[in-house]
N, C-alpha and C positions, 0 to 999 in steps of 0.2 A: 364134787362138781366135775370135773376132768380125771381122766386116766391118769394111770401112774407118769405113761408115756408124755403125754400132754405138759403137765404138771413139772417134768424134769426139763423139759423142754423150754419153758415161761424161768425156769428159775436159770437154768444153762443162758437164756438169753440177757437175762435183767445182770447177770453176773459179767457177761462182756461187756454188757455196755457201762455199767459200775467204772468197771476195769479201764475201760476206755475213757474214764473221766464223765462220764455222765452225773447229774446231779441226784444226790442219795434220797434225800426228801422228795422228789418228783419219781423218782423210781419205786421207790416205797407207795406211792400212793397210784404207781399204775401197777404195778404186780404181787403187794402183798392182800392174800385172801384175809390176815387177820384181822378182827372184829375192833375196829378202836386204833391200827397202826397208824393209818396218815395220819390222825391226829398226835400222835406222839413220836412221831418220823422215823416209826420201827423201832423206835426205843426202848427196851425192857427194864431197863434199870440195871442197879447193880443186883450180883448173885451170887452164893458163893458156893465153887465147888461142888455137883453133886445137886446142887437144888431142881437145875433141869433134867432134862433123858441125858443117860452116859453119852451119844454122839452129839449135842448137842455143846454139853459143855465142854464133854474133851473139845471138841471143836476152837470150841469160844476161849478155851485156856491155852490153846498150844498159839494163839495168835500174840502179837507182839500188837502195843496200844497205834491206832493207824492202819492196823493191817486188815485188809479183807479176805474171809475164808474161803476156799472153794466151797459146790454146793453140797449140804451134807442134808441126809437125810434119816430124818426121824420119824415115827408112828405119826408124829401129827403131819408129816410132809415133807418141804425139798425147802432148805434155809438158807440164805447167802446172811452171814455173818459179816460186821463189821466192830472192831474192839474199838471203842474210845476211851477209856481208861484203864 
């Protein structure tokens, strides 16, 4: 739907404002394209290791539980990550 440009740009934002204390569930359901996220408030569940694309979970694994990642990208797009367990 959007350029790469575009694309990096929506997630660089959602990720300040994240950062900034904005609220995760209302952010999720204004900027993620995934099919079914605001119903699950961006939640994948648990995974282990490997299950995702390598930028993904290294990502999701170098993060401490609370912590938000910067924006990393993968084949399917631009992710802001957050660990909760």
């Amino acid at each position: 739907k959007r350029s790469r440009e575009e694309a990096l740009k929506r997630a660089t934002e959602c990720l300040r404002k994240v950062r900034a204390g904005g609220d995760w569930d209302a952010l999720v359901k204004e900027y993620s394209d995934e099919p079914g996220s605001d119903e699950r408030h961006g939640d994948i569940g648990v995974f282990p290791r490997g299950q995702m694309v390598k930028a993904f979970s290294d990502a999701a694994f170098e993060l401490r539980v609370g912590q938000i990642s910067e924006v990393v990208e993968t084949p399917y797009g631009f992710h802001v990550i957050q660990r909760t367990q």
